[in-house]
N, C-alpha and C positions, 0 to 999 in steps of 0.2 A: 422737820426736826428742829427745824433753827429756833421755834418759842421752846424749846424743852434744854435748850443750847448746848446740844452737841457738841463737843468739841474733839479736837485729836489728842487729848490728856482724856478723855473719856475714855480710848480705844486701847487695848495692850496685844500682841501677838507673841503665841506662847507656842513653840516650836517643840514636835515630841507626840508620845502616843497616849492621849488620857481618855479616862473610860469619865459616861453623861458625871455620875457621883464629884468625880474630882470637876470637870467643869463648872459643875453649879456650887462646889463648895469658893474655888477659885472666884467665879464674879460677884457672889454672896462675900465674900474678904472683901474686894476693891469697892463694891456700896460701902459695908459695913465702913471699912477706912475712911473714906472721902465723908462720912455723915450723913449719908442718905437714908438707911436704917439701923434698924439697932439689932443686936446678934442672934434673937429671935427668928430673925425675917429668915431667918438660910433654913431651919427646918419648915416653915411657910410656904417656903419653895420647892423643898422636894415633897412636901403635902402636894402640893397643885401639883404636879408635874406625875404624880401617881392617881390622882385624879381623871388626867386628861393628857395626852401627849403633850411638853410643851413645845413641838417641833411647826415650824410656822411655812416652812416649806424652800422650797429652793438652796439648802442649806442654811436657814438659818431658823435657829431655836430662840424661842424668848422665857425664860425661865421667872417668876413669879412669885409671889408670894397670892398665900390665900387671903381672900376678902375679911374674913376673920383674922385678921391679923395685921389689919391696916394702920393701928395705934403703934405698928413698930416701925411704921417708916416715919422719918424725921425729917425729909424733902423729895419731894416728887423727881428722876430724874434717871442714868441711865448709866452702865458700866457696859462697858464691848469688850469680847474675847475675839478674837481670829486664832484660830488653828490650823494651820495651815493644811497638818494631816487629816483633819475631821475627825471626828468623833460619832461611834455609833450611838444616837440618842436614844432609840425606843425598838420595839417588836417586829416594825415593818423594815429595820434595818435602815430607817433614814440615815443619813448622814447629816450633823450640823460642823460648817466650820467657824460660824460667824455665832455666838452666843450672846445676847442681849440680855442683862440683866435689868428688869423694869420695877421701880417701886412709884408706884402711887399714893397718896393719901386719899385721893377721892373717886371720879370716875374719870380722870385723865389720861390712864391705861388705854381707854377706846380709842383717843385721840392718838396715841404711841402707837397702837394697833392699826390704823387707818393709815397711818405717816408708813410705818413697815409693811402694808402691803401694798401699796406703791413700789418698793424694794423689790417684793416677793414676784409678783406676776411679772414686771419687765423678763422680756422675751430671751434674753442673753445674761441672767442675773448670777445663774449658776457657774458658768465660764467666767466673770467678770470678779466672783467673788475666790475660785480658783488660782488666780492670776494678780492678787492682792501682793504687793511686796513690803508697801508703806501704809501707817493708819492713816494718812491723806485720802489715799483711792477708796480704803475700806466707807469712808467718811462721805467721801462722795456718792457710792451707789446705797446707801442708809435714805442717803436723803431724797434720794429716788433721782438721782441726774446722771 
């Protein structure tokens, strides 16, 4: 994650019971804010996300914008929810507690994708992201260590 530069201003923990809708409008605000996209991109994402699960596994969802709609991201780069409670994402009753919100301009997604499933398979990821207290740790198992 370190070329896409993660940081722990990237990550916010938002404590309480929200249903997939409010989470993806939530990290669709903190892109939008920070200038990553433009106010587009949040119906983009819940396009994709009706498209295709965006649940990525082990608790953690990457929410998206669609390819078609790539002229609204303004800088490639990355907003983090932690919920502590999870949230029920899709039909099979996944749970995300970790929400990644991903804008791309080009096909750098793959590379965000490859870097997060690193995250996803380690053996202990579920527990580990469980047991988050501060965006430090959350920070740490992102990056796959």
């Amino acid at each position: 994650m370190s070329n896409l530069k993660l940081t722990v201003d990237d990550i916010s923990i938002i404590n309480g019971c929200y249903s997939k809708s409010e989470a993806i409008q939530a990290v669709a605000a903190n892109m939008i804010k920070s200038g990553l996209v433009k106010v587009d991109y949040t119906q983009a994402m819940f396009d994709r996300d009706a498209q295709i699960s965006t649940f990525l596994g082990n608790g953690i969802a990457i929410p998206h914008g669609t390819t078609d709609k790539r002229n609204s991201v303004i800088e490639t780069g990355l907003k983090v929810i932690y919920y502590p409670q999870g949230i029920n994402w899709d039909e099979d009753n996944n749970i995300a507690y970790v929400v990644v919100g991903i804008a791309a301009k080009n096909n750098e997604h793959l590379d965000i994708l490859r870097q997060l499933t690193r995250a996803v398979i380690a053996e202990n990821t579920i527990e580990r992201i469980q047991s988050v207290k501060k965006p430090e740790e959350l920070l740490t198992i992102l990056q796959g260590n």
